[in-house]
N, C-alpha and C positions, 0 to 999 in steps of 0.2 A: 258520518254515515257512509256508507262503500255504496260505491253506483252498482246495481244488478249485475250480476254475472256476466265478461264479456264472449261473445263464441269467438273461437277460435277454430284453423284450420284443424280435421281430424274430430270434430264433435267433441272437441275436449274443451270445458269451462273452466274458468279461472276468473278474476276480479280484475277489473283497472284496480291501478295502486291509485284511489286520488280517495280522497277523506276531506270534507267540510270543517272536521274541527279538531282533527290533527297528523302531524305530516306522518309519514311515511320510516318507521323503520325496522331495515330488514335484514333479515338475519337469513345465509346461503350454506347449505352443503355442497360438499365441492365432488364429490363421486357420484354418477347416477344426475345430477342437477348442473353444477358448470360444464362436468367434463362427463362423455362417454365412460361408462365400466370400462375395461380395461382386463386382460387376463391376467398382467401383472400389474402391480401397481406403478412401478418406473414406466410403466410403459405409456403412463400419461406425460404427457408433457404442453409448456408450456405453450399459448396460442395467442398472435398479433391480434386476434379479432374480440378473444376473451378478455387480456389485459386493458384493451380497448374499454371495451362493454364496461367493466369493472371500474376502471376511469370516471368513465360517464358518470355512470350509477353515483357513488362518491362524491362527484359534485354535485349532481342533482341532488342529491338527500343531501346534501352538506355535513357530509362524514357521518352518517345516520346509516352506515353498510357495515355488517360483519359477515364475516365466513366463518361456522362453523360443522369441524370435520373430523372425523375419528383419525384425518394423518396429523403428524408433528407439525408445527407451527414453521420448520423449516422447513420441510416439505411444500404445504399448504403456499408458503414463498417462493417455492424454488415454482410452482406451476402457476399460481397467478402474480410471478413477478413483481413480487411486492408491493403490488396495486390498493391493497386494504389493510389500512391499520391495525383494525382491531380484528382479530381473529381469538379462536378457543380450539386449540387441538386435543387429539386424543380423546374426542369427544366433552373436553371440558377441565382434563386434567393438566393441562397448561393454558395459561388465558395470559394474551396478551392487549392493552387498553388502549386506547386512541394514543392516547398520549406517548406513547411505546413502553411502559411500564409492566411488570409481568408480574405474574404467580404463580408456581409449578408445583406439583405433585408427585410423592416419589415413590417408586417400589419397592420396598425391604425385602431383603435374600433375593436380589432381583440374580444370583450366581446361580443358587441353587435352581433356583427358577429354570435357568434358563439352561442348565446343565440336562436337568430332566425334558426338558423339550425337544432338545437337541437328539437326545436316547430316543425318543416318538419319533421323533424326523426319521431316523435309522432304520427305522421297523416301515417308516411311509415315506419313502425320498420323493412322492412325488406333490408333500403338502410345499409351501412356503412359507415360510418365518417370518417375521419381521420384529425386530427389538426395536420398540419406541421409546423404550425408557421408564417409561409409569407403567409398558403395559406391553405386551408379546401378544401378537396377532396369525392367525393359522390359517394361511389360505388353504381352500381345497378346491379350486374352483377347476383345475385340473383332473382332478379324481374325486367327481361328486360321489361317487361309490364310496367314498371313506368319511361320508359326512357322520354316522350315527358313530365310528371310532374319534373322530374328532370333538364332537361334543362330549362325548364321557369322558375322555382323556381331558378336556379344559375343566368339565364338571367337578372331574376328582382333583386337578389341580387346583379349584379355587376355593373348594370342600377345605382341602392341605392346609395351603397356606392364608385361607380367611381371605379370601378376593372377592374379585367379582368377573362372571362371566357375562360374558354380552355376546349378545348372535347380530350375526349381516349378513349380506350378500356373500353366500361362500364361503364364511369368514368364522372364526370364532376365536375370541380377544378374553385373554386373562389379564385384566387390570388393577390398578388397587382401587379402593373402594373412595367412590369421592363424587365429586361433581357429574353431571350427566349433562346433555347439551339442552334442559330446560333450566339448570340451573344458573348455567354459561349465560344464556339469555336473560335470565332474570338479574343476573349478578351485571350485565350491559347495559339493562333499561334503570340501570342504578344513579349510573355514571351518565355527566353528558357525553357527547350529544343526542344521545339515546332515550334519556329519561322524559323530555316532551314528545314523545311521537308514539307511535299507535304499532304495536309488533306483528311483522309479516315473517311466520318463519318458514323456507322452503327447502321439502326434505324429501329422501327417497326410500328413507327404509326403516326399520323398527327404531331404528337408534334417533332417528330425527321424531318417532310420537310424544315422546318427553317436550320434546321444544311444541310441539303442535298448542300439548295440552299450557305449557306455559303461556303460548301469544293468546290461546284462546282468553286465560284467567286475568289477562291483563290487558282485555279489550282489544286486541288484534286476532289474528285467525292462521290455522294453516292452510300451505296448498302442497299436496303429495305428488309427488311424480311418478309414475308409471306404479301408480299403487296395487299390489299383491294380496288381497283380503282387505279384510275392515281397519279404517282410521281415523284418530280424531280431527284430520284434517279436515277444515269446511268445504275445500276445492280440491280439481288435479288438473295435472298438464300430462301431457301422453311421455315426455320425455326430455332429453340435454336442449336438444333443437328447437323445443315450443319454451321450454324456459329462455332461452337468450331470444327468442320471437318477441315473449311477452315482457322481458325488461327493455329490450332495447325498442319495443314501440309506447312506454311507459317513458323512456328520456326522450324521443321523440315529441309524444306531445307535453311533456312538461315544458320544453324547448320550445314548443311551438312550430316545427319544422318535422 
């Protein structure tokens, strides 16, 4: 059973991570939840006090931590410095397992694909691209005025080629069609050291309600961060800073200290 809601600075509620009858595991978005938004995406970068945290975390849950995130799995490493095993990129279409073991997912005519995005770019130099591999991502967070060209232009790309569009934060991502980051999680609570513990998934944006609804259906909950409308998360935290607040005084008193 979860102890009552604890307050937090800013009137924003969220849980102690402690449970009577079983431990703790949780599953992190890394944009919006470890790390600050960003106007570009490189322009996150790696941090001594997050690697830290992430460390902690790790041990306290005794490898009972993943990160998942709509970046690549080498991304995902290049910013929390390889601090967690097991991670699911691209929101699920690369998953890699505690044990370092993988499974990827791939994009057919990822040329064509990408040949015609490049042509949209031309017409909008001021969106950004990014080729992940399984899936091409369109920032617009520049020229929010080109959001509604943006989405029709992925809409009719995924129409094209039988995809899948996904909406985020400014963002809109032509992927193949596959895993979703409730799957990622459910496909972790499979595998130890995942499978006895209770799933905590913490998300920031549409792409994280998938996992919400998954921890819910398997006895765990979500908590949303700087939530934008309605979500099936049980909690929120106002943002990056109440999130590393709230893990890092969850190792504390695990720690005793």
């Amino acid at each position: 059973m979860i102890d009552t809601p604890a307050q937090l600075s800013g009137s924003v509620r969220a849980p102690t991570l402690k449970s009577s009858s079983r431990p703790v595991s949780l599953f992190l978005d890394m944009d919006g939840v470890l790390a600050k938004i960003e106007p570009e995406p490189d322009m996150v970068v790696a941090e001594p006090w997050r690697t830290a945290l992430l460390k902690r975390l790790g041990e306290t849950l005794d490898g009972r931590l993943a990160i998942l995130s709509g970046r690549t799995i080498d991304d995902i490493d290049r910013i929390a410095e390889k601090s967690v095993a097991a991670v699911a990129g691209i929101h699920g279409l690369e998953v890699r397992f505690p044990d370092g073991s993988t499974e990827q997912q791939t994009l057919a005519q990822s040329t064509d694909i990408e040949e015609r995005i490049l042509d949209f770019r031309r017409l909008h130099p001021e969106i950004l691209i990014e080729n992940k591999g399984a899936a091409f991502s369109l920032h617009y967070r520049a020229a929010p005025h080109l959001r509604e060209a943006v989405v029709r232009f992925a809409a009719g790309m995924a129409e094209a080629y039988s995809l899948k569009r996904q909406s985020g934060h400014c963002v809109e991502e032509i992927r193949a069609k596959g895993r979703n980051k409730g799957d990622a999680l459910r496909l972790f609570m499979e595998h130890p050291p995942f499978a006895d513990g209770m799933p905590v998934m913490v998300g920031d944006d549409l792409t994280d309600e998938d996992g919400f609804l998954a921890a819910e259906a398997l006895g765990g909950f979500g908590v949303r961060v700087s939530p934008q409308g309605p979500t099936h998360a049980r909690y929120i935290l106002d943002g990056p800073s109440q999130v590393a607040e709230w893990l890092d005084g969850f190792v504390a008193d695990q720690r005793g200290f």
